[in-house]
TIMARLO-149957 format. One line per 10 residues: number of its first residue (from 0); their letters; for each residue x, y, z of N, C-alpha, C. Coordinates in pm, whole numbers, plus 50000, padded with zeros to 5 digits. Layout:
NUM> A> X/Y/Z/X/Y/Z/X/Y/Z  ... $
//
This chain:
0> XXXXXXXXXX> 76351/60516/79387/76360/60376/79424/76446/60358/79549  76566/60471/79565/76638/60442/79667/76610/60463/79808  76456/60571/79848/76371/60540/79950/76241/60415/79977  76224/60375/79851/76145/60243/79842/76255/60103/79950  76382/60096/79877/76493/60010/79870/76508/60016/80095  76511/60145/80132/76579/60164/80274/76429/60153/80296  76297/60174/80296/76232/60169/80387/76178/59978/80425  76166/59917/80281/76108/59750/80293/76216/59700/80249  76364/59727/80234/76489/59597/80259/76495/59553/80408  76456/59632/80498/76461/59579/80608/76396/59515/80638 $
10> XXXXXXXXXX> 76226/59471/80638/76154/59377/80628/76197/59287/80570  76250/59258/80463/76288/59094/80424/76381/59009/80460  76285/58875/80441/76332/58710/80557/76371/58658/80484  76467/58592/80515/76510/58449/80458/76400/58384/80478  76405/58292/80321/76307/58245/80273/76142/58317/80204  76170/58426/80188/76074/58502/80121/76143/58493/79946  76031/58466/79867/76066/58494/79712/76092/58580/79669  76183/58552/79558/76256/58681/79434/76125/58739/79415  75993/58672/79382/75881/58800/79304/75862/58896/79440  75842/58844/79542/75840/58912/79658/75911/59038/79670 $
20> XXXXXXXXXX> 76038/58990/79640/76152/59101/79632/76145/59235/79541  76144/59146/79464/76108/59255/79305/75956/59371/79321  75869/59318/79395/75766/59348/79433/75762/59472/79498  75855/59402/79630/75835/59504/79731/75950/59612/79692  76046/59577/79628/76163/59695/79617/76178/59732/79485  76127/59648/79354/76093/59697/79257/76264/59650/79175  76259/59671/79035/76330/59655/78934/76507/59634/78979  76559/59546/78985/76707/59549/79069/76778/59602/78920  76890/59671/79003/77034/59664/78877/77086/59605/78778  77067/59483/78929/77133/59394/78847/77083/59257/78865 $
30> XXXXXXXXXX> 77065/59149/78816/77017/59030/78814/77083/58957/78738  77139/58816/78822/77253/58745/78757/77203/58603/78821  77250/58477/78731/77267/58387/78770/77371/58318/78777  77397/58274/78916/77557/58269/78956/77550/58085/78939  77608/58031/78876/77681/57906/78856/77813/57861/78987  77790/57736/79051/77892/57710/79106/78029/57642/79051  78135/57687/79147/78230/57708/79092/78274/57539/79096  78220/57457/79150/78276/57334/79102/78151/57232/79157  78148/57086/79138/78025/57006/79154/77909/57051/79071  77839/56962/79080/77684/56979/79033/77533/57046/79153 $
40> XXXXXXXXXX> 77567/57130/79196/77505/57182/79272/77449/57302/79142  77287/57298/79149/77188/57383/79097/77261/57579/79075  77215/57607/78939/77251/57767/78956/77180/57840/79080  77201/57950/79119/77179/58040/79170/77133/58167/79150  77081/58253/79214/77024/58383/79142/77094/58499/79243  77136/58599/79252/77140/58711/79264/77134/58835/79197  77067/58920/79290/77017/59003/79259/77067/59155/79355  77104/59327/79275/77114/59378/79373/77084/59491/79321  77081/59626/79426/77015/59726/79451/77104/59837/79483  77179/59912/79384/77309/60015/79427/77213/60120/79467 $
50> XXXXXXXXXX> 77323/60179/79553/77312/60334/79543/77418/60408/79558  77425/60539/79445/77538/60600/79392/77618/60507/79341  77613/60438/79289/77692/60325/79208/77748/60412/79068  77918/60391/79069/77985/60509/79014/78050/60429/78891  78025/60268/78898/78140/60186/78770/78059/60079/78768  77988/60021/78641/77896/59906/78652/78012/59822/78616  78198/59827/78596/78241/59776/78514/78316/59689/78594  78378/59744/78724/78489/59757/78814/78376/59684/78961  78430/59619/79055/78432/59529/79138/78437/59652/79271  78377/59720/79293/78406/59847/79408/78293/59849/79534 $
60> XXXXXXXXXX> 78360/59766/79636/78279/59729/79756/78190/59845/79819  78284/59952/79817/78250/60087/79915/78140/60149/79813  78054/60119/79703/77942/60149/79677/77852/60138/79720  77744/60168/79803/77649/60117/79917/77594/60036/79783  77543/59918/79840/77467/59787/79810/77392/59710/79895  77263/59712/79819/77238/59562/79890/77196/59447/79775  77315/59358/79837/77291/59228/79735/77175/59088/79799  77119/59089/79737/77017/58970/79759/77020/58852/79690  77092/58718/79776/77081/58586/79717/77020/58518/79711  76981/58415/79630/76839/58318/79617/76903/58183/79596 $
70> XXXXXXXXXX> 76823/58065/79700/76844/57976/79667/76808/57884/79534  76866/57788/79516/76767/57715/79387/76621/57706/79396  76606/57721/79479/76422/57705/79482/76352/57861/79458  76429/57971/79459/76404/58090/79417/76351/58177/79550  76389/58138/79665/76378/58183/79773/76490/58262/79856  76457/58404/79937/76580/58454/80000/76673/58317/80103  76838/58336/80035/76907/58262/80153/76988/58349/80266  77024/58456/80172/77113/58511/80223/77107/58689/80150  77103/58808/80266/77106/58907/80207/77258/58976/80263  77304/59046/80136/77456/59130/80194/77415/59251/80190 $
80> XXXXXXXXXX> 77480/59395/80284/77388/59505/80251/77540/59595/80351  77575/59677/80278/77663/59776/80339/77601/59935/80315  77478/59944/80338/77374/60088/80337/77313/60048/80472  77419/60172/80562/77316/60161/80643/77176/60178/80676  77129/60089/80792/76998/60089/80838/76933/59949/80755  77005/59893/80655/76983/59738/80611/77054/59690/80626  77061/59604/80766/77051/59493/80785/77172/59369/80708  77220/59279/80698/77301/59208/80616/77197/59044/80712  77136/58950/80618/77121/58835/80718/77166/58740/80647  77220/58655/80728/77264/58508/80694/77368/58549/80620 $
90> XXXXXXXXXX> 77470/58658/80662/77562/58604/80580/77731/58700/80690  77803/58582/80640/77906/58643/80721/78050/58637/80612  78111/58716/80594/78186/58801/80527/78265/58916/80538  78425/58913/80456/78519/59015/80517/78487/59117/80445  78414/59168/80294/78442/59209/80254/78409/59355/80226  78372/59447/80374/78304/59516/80306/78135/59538/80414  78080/59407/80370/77915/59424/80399/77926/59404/80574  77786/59443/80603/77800/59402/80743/77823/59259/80773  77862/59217/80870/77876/59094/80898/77756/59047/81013  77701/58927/80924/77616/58857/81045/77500/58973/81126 $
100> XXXXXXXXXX> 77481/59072/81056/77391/59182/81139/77295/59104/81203  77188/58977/81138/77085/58993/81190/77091/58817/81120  77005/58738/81211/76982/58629/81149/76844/58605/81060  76791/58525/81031/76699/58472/80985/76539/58469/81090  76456/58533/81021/76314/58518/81082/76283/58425/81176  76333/58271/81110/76261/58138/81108/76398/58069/81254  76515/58178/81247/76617/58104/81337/76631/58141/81430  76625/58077/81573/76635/58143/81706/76743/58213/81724  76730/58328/81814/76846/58359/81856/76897/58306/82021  77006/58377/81992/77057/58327/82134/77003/58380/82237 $
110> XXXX> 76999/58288/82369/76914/58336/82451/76785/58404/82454  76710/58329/82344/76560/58349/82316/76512/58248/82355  76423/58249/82434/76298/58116/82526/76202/58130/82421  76175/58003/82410/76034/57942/82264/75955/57909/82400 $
//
């Protein structure tokens, strides 16, 4: 699975679906639905994809991962990914994952002419 995971994590957009996901990279680790931590804002889904993952118990960044978040509508918002050669999009963070690697399909970049 962990050459399935590096060859089509890099293909996926924000805004592509969890079945999509599951599809193309097959059975995740782990699958959780994350509740916010205050207001009434809709649950959340994440989902992720270790490799060499040494403690399912313990909180340990330096495990290569890629974590994949879903909005309430069950669509990619945001992917985190500290294995290289994937990519991290839409998301910016100290902890660990790449930061900001790559934006979104659907979002211009800078100094791109439409």
């Amino acid at each position: 699975q962990q050459r399935r995971v590096l060859q089509q994590a890099p293909l996926l957009r924000t805004g592509e679906s969890s079945d999509h996901v599951v599809q193309q990279l097959g059975q995740p680790l782990r699958d959780e639905m994350l509740s916010p931590k205050e207001g009434s804002r809709p649950l959340t889904r994440s989902i992720s994809y270790y490799f060499a993952k040494r403690d399912l118990t313990g909180a340990n960044v330096y495990d290569p991962c890629v974590e994949i978040f879903f909005s309430p509508q069950d669509k990619i918002d945001s992917i985190a990914s500290n294995v290289p050669g994937i990519p991290s999009q839409n998301w910016i963070s100290g902890d660990g994952f790449q930061e900001n690697a790559t934006q979104s399909a659907t979002t211009p970049r800078p100094n791109e002419s439409h």
